[in-house]
C-alpha positions in Angstrom: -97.0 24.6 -43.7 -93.6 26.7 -42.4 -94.2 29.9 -43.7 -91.0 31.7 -45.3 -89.8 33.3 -42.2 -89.8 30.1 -40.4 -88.0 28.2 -43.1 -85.4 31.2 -42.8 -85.0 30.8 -39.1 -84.6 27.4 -39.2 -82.2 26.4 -41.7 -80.1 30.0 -42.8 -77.5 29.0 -40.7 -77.2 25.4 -42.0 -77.5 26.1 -44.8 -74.8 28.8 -45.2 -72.9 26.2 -42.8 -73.3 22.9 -44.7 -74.2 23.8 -47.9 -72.4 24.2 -51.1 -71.8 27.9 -52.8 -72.4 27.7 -56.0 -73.3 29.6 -59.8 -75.9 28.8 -62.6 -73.4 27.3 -65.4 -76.1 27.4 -68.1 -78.5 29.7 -70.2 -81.9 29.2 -70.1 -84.8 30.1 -72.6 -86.7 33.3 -71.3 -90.0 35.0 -72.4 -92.2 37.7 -70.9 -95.7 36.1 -68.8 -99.0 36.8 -69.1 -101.0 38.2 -66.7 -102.8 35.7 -65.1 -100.7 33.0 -66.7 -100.7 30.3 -64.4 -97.4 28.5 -64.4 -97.0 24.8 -62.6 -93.2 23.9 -62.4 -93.1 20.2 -62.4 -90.5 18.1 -62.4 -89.8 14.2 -62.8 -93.6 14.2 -62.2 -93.8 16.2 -59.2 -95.3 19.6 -59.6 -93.3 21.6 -56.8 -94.6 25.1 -57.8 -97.9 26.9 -59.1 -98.4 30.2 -59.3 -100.3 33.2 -61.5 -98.7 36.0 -62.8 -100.5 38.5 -61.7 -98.2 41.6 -63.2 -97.3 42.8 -66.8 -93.6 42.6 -65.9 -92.6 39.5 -64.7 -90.8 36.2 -66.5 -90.9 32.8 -67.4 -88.0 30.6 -67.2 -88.0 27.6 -69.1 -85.1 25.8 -67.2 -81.7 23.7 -69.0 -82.8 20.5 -67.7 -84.6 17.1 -69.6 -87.7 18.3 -67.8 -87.7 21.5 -69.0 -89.4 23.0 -66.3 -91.2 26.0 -65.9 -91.0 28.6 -63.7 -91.5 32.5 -62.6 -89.1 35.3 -61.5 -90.5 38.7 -60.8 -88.9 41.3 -63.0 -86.5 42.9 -60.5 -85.2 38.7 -59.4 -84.8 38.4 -63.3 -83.0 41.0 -63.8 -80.5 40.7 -60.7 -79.7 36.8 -61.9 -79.8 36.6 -66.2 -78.5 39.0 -68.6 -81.1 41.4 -69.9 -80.0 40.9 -73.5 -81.5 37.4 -75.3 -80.4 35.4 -78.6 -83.1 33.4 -80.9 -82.6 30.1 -79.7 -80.6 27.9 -82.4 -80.1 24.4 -80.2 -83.1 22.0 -80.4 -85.1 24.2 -82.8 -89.1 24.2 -82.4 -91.6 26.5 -81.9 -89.6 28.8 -79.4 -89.2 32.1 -80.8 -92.8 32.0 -82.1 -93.7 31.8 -78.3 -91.3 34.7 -77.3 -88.5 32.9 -75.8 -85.0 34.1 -76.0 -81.9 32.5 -75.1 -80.2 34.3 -71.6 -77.0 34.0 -70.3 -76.8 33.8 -66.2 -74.8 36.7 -64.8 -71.4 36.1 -63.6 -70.9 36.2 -60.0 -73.9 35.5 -59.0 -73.9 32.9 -56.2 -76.4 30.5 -54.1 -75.8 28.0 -51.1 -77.5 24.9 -51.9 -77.7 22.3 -49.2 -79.2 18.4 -49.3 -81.9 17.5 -47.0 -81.2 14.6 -44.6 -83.9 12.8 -43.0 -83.4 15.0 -40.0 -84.0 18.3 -41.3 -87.4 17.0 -43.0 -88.6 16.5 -39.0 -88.3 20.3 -38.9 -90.8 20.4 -41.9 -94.1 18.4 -40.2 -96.3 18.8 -43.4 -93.5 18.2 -45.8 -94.2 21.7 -47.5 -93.1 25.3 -47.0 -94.1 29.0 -48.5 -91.7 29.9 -50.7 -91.2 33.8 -50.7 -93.2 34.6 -53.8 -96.3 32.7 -52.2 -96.5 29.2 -53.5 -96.7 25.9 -51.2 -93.3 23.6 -52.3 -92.7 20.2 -51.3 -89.9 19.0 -49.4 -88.5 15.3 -49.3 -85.3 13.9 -48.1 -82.7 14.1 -50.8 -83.8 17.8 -51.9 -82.1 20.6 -52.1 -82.6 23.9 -50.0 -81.2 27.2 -52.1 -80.5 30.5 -50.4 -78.6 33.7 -52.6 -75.5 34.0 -51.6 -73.2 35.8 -49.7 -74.9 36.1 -45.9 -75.8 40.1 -47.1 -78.2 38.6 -49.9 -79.9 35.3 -48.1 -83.3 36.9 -47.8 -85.1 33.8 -49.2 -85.1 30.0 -49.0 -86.8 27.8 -51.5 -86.7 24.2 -52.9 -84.1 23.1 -55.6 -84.9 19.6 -57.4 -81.6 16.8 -57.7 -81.9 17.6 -61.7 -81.9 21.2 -61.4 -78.6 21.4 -59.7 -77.0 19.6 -62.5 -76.9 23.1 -64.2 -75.6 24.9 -61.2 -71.4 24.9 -60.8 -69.1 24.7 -57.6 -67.9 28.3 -57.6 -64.5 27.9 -58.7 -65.8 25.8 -61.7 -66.2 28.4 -64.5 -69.1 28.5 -66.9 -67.4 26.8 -70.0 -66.9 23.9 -68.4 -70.5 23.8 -67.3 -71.6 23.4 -70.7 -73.7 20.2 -71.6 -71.8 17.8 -74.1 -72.9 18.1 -78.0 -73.6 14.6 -79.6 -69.8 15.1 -81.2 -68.1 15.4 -77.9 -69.9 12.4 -76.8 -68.9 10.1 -80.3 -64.8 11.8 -79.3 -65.4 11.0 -75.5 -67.0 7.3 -76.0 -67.3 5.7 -79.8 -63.9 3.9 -78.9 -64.3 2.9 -75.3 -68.5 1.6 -76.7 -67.0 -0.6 -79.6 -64.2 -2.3 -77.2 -65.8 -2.6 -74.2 -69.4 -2.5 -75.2 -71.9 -5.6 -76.1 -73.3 -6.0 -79.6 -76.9 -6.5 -79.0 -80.2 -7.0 -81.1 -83.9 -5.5 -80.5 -86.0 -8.9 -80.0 -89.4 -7.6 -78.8 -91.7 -5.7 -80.9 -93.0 -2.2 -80.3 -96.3 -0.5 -80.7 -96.2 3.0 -82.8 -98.3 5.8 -84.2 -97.8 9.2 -86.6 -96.8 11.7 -84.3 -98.9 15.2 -84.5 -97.1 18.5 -85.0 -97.0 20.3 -81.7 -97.4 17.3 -79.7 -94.9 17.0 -76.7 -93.6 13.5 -75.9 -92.1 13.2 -72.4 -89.9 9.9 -72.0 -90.2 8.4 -68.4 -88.5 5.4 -67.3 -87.9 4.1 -63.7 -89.8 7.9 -62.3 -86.4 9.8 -64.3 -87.2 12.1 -67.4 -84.8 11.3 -69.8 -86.0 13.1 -73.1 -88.7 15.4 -73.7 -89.7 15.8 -77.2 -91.8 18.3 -79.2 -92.6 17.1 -82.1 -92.2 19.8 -85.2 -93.1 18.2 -88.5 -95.7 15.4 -89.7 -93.8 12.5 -90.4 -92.3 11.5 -87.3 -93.5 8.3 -85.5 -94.0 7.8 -81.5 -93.3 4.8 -80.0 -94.2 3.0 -77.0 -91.8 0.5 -75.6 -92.3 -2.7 -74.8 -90.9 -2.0 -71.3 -92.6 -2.2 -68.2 -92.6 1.6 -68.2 -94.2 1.5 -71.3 -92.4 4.6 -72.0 -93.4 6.7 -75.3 -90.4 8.4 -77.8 -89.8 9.8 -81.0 -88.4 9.2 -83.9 -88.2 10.9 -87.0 -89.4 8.7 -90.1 -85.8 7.7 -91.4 -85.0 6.1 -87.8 -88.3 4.6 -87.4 -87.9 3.1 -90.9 -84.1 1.6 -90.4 -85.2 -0.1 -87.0 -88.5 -1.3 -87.6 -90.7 -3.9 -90.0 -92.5 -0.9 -92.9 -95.9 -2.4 -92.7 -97.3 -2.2 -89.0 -99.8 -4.9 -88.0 -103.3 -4.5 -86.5 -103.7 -5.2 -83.0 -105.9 -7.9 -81.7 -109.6 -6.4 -80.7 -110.3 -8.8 -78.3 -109.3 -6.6 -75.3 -110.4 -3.3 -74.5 -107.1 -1.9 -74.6 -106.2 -2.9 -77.9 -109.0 -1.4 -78.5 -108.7 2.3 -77.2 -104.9 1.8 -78.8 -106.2 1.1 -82.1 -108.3 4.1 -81.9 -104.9 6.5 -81.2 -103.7 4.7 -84.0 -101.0 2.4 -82.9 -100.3 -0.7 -84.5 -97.6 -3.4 -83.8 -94.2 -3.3 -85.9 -91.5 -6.2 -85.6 -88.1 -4.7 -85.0 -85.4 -5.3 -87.6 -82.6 -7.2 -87.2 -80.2 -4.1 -86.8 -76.9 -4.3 -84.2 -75.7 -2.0 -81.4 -73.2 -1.6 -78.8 -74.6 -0.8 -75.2 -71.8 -0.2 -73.0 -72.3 0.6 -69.1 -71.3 3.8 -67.9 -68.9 3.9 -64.7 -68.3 6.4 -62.5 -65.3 7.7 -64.1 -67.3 7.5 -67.6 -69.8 10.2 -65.5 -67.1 12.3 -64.7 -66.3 13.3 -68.2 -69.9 14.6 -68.0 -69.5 17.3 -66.1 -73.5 18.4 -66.1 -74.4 15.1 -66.1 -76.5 16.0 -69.0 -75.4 15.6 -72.7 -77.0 16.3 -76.7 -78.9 13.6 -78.0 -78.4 13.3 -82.1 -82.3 14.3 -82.6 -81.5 18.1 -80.0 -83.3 16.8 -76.8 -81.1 16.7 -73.8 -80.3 13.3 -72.1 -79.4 12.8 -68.3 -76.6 10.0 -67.4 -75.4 8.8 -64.4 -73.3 5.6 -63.2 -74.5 1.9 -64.7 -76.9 3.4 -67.5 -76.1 2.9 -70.6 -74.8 4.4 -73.5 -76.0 2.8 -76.5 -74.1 3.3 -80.0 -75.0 1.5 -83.8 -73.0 -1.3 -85.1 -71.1 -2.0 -87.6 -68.6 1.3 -87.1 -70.0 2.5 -90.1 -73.1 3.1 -88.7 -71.5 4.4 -85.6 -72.9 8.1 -86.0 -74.9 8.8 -83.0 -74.6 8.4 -78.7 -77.5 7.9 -76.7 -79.3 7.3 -73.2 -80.1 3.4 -72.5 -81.6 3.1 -69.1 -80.9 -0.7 -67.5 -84.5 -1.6 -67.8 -84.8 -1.0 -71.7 -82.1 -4.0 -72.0 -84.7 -6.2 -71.2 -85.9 -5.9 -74.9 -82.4 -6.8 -76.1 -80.8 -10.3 -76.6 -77.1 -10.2 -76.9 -75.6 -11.2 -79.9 -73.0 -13.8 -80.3 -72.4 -17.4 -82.0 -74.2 -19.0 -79.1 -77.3 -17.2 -79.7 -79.3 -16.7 -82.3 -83.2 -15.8 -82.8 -85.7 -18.8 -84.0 -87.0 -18.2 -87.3 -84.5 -15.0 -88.3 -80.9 -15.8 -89.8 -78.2 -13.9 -89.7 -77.4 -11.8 -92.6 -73.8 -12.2 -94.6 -72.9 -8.4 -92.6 -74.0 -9.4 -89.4 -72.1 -12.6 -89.8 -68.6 -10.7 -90.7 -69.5 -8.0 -87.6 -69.3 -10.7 -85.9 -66.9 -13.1 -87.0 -64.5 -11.5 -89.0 -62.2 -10.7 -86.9 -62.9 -13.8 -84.6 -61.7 -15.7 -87.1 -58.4 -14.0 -88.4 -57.0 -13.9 -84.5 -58.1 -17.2 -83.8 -58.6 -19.5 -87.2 -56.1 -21.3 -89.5 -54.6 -19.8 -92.9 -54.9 -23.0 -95.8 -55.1 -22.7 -99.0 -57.1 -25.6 -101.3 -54.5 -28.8 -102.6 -57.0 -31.2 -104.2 -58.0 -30.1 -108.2 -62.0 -30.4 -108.6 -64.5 -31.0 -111.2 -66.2 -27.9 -112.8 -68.9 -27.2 -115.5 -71.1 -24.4 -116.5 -74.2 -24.3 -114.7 -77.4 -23.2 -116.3 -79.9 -21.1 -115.9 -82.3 -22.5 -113.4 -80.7 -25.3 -112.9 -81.2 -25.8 -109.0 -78.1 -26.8 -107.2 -78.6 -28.6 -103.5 -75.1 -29.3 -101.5 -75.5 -32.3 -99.3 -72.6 -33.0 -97.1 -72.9 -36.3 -94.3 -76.5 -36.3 -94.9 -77.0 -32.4 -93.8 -78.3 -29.8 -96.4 -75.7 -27.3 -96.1 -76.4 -24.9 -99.3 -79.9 -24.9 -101.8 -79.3 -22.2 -104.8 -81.1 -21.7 -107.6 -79.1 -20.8 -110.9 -80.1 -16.8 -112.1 -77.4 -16.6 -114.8 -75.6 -18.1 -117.6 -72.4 -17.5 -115.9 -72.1 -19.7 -112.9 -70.1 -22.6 -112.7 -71.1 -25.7 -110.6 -67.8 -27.1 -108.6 -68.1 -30.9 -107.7 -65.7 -31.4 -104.1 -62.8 -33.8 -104.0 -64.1 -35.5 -101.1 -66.0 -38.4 -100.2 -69.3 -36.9 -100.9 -68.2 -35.5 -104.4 -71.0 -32.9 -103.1 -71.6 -29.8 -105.9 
């Protein structure tokens, strides 16, 4: 592998060249290590650090990304690039303070150079991995992102810098307020409008499998190789869920949520395959979705834009990446419009759109869904009558079963509950009540 001084000789001038100067925009969550800790910074699946602690002084760095990755800065780097002085953490909640993390702010002023990787400069790399200057072998692909300190006086060190990770970073004459991730109400200001008029109402079709969820128990959400949530889970009610994607991706959701979009009573699986089997033993079972609406609207380019960390606040605290022709996804009717969140493109597959040409053997429409969708269809576009023919009436009576037949089609069967009703025979041809 190029050892540090050969990863310095080759690229310090490129990358101070080509690169980009930039400052960390956002805090990160901060706790002391442990001697002989051994800390593996992964991230979207690819572990691109370990190393052991192997002093009483240095820190762990739990970074502002969806992967919330981990990593290790001696106690003199810490103190040079994050305030010294930490807040309990308040966003996202969990377990952190318990495990000594804090909440630090990076310093002002200080600076990096961060340069892409073209196919090119990987040729330079033969083994596609490098020592990084605190001793551990990182990987290098094309796409990745070389990071020296900056200015020239300070670029002692080169080391890798993930695609996500520089979503917290900030062109240097970007100041740290606007760096800020979006909260869940900046995205419902920024989007709830543009989602109901541009967006398509949809409905869940395919069933899911689901289990309790265990206290402590981290749930990373992978679709397409991307981390898009990572969940821990901090009570004993909340249900995880595994899609019915071909990622098969697992989520949470908190009781209430599970309850309004799925069937109550879960189904056995069949135990005629093995893994039905080893399912059933984790304790999933299959739950029918219920028929519930949303919006999904496809993000543009400009939608991104408004993003400026590419990163924003799902409703339940985990942080949710976007980028051009995902989705944002958003409850119907605008009543239920209360939440924004991350759709990836291949989730839509276990959607059917919902409109008057479609509708799903065996489940009818409810009166709401049927004024979502029609009611304002039908004041642009119908006709405004009012009845001109009188029409027989009598009092119905209780249980009295009432069946309207019009041109030989059933179109009503009710069944008198109260003493009440009347029953209205038409003026026309049929006379149908």
């Amino acid at each position: 592998h190029r050892s540090q001084a050969e990863m310095m000789e080759l690229f310090k001038e490129r990358i101070m060249q080509h690169g980009r100067r930039m400052h960390k925009g956002q805090p990160g969550m901060i706790r002391p290590g442990l001697r002989g800790e051994q800390i593996i910074t992964c991230v979207n699946g690819r572990v691109t650090s370990k190393f052991t602690i192997s002093d009483d002084t240095s820190m762990v760095i739990r970074a502002p990304t969806a992967n919330q990755e981990l990593y290790v800065l001696s106690r003199e780097k810490f103190e040079a690039n994050w305030e010294l002085e930490g807040i309990l953490p308040s966003e996202n909640g969990g377990n952190d303070a318990s495990k000594g993390f804090r909440l630090h702010h990076p310093k002002p002023g200080n600076q990096k150079f961060i340069y892409k990787c073209t196919a090119d400069d990987l040729k330079l790399v033969p083994t596609g991995g490098f020592e990084a200057a605190w001793g551990a072998v990182q990987p290098l692909r094309e796409g990745d992102f070389l990071a020296m300190p900056a200015p020239k006086e300070r670029a002692t060190e080169v080391y890798l810098m993930d695609p996500d990770c520089v979503s917290s970073y900030a062109e240097e004459n970007v100041c740290q307020e606007v760096m800020r991730h979006r909260s869940q109400q900046e995205m419902l200001d920024l989007f709830k409008d543009k989602i109901m008029k541009h967006g398509q109402l949809m409905r869940k079709v395919e069933p899911c499998l689901s289990r309790p969820g265990k206290r402590g128990e981290r749930v990373v959400t992978c679709v397409g190789g991307r981390v898009i949530s990572d969940a821990t889970i901090a009570d004993d009610t909340s249900m995880v869920v595994k899609a019915p994607t071909i990622d098969q991706e697992l989520y949470v959701l908190p009781k209430d949520k599970f309850y309004k979009s799925w069937e109550t009573e879960g189904r056995d699986l069949d135990q005629s395959n093995n893994v039905n089997r080893l399912l059933t033993v984790q304790g999933f079972k299959l739950y029918r979705p219920k028929p519930n609406l949303r919006w999904t609207y496809k993000a543009t380019s400009e939608d991104v834009e408004l993003i400026p960390t590419r990163w924003f606040y799902a409703a339940w605290g985990v942080l949710q990446p976007v980028q051009e022709g995902d989705c944002l996804a958003m409850p119907a009717p605008e009543d239920k419009a209360t939440e924004v969140y991350l759709m990836p493109q291949s989730v839509l597959t276990c959607y059917e759109e919902v409109s008057d040409a479609i509708q799903r053997p065996g489940v009818h429409l409810t009166q709401k869904e049927m004024l979502d969708i029609f009611s304002q269809r039908i004041q642009d576009n119908g006709l405004l009558m009012r009845k001109a023919k009188p029409g027989m009436l009598r009092p119905g009576v209780r249980g009295d079963r009432v069946v309207t037949y019009v041109n030989g089609q059933v179109i009503s069967d009710v069944v008198i509950k109260d003493d009440d009703s009347m029953v209205v025979r038409a003026p026309t041809v049929d006379h149908e009540e």
